[in-house]
N, C-alpha and C positions, 0 to 999 in steps of 0.2 A: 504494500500500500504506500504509493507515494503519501509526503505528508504535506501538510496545506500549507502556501507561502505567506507568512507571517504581513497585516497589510503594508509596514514600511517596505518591505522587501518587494512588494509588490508594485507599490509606487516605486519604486525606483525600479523595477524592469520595463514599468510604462514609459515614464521618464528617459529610458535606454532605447526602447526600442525606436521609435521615430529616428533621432540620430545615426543608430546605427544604422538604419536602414540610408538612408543619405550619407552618411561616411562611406558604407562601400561599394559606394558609382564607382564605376572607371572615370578615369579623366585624364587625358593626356593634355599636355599643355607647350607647345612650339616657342611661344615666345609671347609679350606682351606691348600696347602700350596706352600712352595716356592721351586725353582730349580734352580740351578747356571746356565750361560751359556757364561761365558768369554770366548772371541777369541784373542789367541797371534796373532799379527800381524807382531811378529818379533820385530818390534822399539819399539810400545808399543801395553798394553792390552786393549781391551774393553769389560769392566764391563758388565753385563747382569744380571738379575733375572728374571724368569718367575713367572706370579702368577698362581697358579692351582686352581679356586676355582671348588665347589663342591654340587652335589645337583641331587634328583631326578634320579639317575642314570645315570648322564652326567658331563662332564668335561669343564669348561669355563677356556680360556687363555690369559693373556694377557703380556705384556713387561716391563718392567723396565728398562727405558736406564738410570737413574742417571750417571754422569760423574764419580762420587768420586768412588771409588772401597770402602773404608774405609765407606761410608754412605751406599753401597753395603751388603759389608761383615755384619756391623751393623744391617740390615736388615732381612740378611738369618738370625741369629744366637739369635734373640732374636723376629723377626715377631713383630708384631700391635696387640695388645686386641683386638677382633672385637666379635658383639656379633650378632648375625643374627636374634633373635627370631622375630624383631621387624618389617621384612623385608619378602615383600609379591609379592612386583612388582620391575621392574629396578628404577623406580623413585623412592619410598622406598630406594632400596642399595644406588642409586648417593646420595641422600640427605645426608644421612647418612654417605658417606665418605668426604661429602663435611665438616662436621664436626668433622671429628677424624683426629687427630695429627697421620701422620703417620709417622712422623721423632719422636717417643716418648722418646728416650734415649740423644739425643742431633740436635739442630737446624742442618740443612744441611750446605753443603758446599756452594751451593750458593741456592738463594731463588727459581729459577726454580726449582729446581729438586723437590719444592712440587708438580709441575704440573706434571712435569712428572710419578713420580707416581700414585699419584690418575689417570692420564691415566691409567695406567697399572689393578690398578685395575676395572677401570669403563670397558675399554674393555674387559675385562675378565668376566665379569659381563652381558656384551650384548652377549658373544660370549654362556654363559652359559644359558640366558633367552631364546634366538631364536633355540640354541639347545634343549632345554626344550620345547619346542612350536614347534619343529618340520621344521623348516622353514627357510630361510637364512635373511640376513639383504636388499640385492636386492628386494626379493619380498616383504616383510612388507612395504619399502618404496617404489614400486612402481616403481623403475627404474631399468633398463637394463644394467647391465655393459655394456660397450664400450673397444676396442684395447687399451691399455694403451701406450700413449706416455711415454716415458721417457729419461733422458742423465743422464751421468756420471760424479760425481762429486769428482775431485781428486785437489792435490795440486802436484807443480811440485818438484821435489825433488833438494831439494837446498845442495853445498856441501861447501867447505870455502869460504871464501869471497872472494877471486881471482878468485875461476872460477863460481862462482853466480848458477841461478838456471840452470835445466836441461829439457829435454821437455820428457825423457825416461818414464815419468807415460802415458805419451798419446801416442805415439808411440809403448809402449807394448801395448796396450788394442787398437790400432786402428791395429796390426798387425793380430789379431784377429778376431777383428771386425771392420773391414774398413766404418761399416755406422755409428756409435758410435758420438753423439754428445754429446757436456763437458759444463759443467759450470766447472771454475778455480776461481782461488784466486790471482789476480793481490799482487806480494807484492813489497817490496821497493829495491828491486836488477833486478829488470825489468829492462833491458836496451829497447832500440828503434830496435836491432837485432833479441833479445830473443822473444820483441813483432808481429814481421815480421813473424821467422819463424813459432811460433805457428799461427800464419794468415793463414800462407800456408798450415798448416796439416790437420784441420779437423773444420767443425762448432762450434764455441762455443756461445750458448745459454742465459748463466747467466755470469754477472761477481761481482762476492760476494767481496765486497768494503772491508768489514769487521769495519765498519766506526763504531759501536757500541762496538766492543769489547776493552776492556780494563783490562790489566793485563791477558791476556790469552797466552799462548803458541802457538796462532794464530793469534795474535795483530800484525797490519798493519799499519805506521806512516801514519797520514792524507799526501796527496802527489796533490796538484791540477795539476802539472804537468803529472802524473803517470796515474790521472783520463782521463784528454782529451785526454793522447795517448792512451789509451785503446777502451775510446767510439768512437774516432775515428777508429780505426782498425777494432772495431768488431762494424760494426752500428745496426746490427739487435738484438743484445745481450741488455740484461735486467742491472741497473746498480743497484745491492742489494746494500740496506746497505752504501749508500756513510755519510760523515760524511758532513753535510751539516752547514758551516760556513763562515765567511766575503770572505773567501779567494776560497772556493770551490764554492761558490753560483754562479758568474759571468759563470761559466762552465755549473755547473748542470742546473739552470735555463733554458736556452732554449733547453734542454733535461729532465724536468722533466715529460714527460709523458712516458721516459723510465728507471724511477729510481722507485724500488719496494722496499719491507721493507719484514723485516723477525725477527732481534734479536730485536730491540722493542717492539714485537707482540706479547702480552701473553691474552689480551682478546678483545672482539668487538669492546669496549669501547677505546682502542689503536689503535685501526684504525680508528674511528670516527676521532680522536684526532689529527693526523698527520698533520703537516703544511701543507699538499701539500697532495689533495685529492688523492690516486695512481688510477692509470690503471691496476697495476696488482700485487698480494702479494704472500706472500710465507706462506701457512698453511704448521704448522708443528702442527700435533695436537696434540700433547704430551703435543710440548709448552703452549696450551691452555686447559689444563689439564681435561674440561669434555665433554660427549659428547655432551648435551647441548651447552655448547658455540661454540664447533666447529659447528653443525650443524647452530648456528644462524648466525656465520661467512658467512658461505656458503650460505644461506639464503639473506642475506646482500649485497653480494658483488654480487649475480646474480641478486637483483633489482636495483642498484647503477650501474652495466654496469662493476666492475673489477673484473680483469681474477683473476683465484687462480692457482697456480702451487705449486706442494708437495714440501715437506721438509725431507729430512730423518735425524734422529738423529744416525744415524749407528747404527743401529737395526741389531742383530745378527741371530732372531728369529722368532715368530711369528709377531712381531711387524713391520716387513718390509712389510708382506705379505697384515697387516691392512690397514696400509698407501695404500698400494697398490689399495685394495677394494673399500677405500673410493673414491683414485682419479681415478681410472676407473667408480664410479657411476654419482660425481659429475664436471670432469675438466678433464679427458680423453685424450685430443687434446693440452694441455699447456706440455712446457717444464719440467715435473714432474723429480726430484732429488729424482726418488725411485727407481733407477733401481735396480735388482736383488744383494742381498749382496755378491756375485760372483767375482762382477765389483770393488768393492772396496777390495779387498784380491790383493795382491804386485801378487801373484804369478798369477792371472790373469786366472783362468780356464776355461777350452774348453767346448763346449756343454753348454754356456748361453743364456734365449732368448733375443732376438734382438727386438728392437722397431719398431712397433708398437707391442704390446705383448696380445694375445690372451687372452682373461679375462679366470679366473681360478676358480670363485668363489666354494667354497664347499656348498654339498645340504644344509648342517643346520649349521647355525653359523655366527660368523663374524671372515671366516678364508678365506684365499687366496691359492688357490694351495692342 
């Protein structure tokens, strides 16, 4: 009589099996390279690389959002040694990138951007094995894309400090698309009016605290006043990212089963970790740099009961499309921050799809659309 597997033991062969089943594609790989693909946005740029790797008469692609343009440029202009011969399957290439310095000319600008590249290149690396095998990333694993929920995630446009913010980013994009639901960025020129009106326009889903960043160009004064009028306004809304201290606690506390995390979040092992077990988090998988660990995120958080809802790193490129993939496989129905890169361009263009968004998947690969 076999004997019964204990349930840890059991999650953890769930947890294994997806990966392993995508670690041992073949993949053979000839050589690679890189291609710009910066977007002016008018105020500012966002930096892009694609990676092109290569093999067997097929093309794998994947994304590079690094923030820094200058870790960017560094990049296209001088590439990574990389030596392939040693590399036979995808688990072969991830190991393998898991140990090459791919910042080789000088450390990054901040410590994520290691993740986010080695994303760029591991996704490119599945997108090149499953194309090489004939096959998409849905049917190896066994699941069905699903409609893709998704909302838009903008900041309101703030002018001097007399007349504070504006609501004009949601109001253009709800003119257009009047079913358009937001996640925003509560910041500290919130009045109790600005919070009303936005009440009145359109659903807002997420509200991104910003309670982790520091020294960013997006940095939000902790505010425990700012916090309860928010979560009171918007009660069905998720509270990312509060900065959780003597003074915020009394608040968040009896709201913690709708406060989720996002910029803490770079591997499993940070979710474990979290004072406050969540109900629901924010994968961004770039930020969790392999497919591996994203898969065991997912893995994880669907035997523990929390929801996952996507993340985008303003992906110009293929890498929107990835995100995309993933969260119509595995989180479909959550409030996903991947809507079509469309939604985030100022000028706001016509002929975008609308939520719920018909899945896209391409026959071979891991490409969207």
């Amino acid at each position: 009589m076999v004997a019964p597997v204990a349930d840890d033991e059991t999650k953890e062969l769930n947890r294994m099996s997806n990966w392993d089943t995508l670690a041992g594609l073949a993949l053979t790989i000839d050589g690679y390279g890189l291609s710009d693909h910066d977007r002016d946005y008018g105020s500012f740029t966002r930096p892009s690389t694609v990676v092109h790797l290569r093999g067997g008469g097929e093309e794998g692609i994947g994304e590079d959002v690094v923030y820094d343009t200058l870790d960017q440029i560094a990049h296209r202009d001088n590439g990574t040694p990389l030596d392939f011969s040693d590399v036979s399957t995808l688990g072969d290439f991830c190991a393998q990138i898991a140990e090459t310095d791919l910042f080789p000319l000088a450390a990054p600008g901040m410590e994520a951007s290691r993740h986010y590249r080695r994303w760029a290149y591991e996704s490119a690396a599945l997108d090149l094995a499953l194309r090489q095998a004939g096959t998409s990333l849905h049917e190896v694993l066994g699941r069905d894309p699903k409609p893709l929920n998704f909302i838009c995630s903008t900041r309101l446009t703030t002018f001097d400090s007399e007349e504070g913010s504006s609501v004009e980013p949601v109001t253009k994009r709800l003119a257009r698309y009047p079913t358009l639901e937001f996640k925003l960025d509560p910041e500290n020129d919130w009045t109790a009016e600005l919070i009303a009106e936005i009440e009145g326009l359109a659903p807002v889903r997420v509200l991104d605290l910003k309670g982790h960043y520091k020294g960013t160009p997006v940095d939000v004064d902790t505010d425990p006043e700012l916090y309860a009028a928010v979560a009171e306004a918007f009660p069905e809304a998720y509270l990312e990212d509060p900065d959780v201290n003597d003074e915020t606690r009394p608040i968040l506390e009896p709201m913690r089963d709708r406060c989720t995390w996002d910029a803490p979040l770079h591997s499993l092992d940070d979710i474990k970790g979290l004072e406050w077990k969540p109900k629901a988090i924010n994968s961004k998988p770039s930020r969790f740099g392999s497919i591996e660990e994203v898969l065991s995120v997912y893995d994880y958080c669907a035997a523990e009961g929390i929801a996952v809802y996507s993340g985008g790193q303003g992906e110009v490129e293929c890498g929107r499309g990835q995100i995309q993939y993933l969260a119509s496989l595995f989180h479909a129905d959550t409030p996903n921050d991947c809507a079509p890169s469309g939604y985030n361009d100022p000028s706001v263009p016509e002929g975008l799809p609308t939520a719920p968004m018909d899945p896209v998947p391409s026959e071979t690969g891991f490409r969207w659309g």
